[in-house]
C-alpha positions in Angstrom: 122.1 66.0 156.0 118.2 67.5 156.1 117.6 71.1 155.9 114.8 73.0 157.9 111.8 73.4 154.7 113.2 71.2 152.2 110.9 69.9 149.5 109.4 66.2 150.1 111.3 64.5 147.5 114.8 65.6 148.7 113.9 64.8 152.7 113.0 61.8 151.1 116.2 61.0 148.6 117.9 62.4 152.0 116.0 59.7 154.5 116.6 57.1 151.6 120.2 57.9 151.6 120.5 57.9 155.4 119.0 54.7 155.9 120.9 53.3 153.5 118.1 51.8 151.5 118.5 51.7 147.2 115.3 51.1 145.7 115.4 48.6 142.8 113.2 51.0 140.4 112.4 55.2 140.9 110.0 57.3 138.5 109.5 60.6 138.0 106.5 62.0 138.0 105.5 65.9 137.6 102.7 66.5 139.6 101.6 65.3 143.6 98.4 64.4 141.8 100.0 62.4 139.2 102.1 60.5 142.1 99.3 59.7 144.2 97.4 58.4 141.1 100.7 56.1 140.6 100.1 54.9 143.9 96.8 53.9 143.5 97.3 52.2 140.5 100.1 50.2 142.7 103.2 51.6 141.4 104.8 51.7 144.6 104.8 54.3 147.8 104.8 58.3 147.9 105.6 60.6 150.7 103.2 63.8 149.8 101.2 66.0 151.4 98.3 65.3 153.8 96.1 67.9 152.3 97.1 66.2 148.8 95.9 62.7 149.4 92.6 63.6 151.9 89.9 62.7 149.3 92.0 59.7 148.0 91.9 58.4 152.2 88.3 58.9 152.6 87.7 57.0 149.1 90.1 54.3 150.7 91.8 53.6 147.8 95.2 54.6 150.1 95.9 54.3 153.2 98.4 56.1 155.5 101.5 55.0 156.8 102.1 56.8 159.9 105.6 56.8 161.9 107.3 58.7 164.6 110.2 60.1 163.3 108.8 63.7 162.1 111.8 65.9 163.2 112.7 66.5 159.4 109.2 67.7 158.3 107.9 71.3 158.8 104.5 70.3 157.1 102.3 67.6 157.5 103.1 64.5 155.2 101.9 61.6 154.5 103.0 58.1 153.7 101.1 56.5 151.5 100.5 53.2 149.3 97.5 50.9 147.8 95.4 49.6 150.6 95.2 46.3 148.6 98.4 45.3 148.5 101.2 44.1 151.5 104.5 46.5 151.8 107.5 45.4 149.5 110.3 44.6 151.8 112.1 47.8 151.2 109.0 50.2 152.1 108.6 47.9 155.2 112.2 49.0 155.7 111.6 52.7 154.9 108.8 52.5 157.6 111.0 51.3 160.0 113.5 53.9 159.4 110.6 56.5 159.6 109.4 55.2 163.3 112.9 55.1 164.5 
């Protein structure tokens, strides 16, 4: 179940969950900075904030995943990953579940 104002990472454990998608690998990573920086060195996808990723966009070394399903976000987010490289199978999947 979401809650109204929950941080990124537990509407997205809670999406993950809900969708019933396991990802193979997960890291932990202290700062939105440091996550985004994971994502440009292709480490995988991140859902962050818009405000967090704005200079990364205009470098285009990311690019944003956008999707339909906002209900569970009270601040803009984005999804992002490395504008090089194709969607895994299981973020294709995630994106699905986040247009539904």
């Amino acid at each position: 179940m979401l809650v109204l104002g929950q941080p990124p990472r537990a509407v997205a454990e809670n999406l993950l969950f809900e969708s019933k998608i396991t990802p193979k690998k997960t890291i932990e990573i202290g700062s939105n900075e440091g996550i985004a920086r994971a994502v440009v060195g292709g480490m995988g996808i991140a859902l962050l904030p818009t405000i967090m990723v704005k200079e990364l966009i205009e470098l285009q070394q990311i690019s944003v995943l956008t999707f339909g399903n906002t209900k569970h976000f009270v601040r803009p987010l984005s999804l992002i990953h490395i504008r090089e490289r194709p969607l895994s199978p299981l973020a294709q999947q995630f994106t699905l579940f986040l247009n539904e």
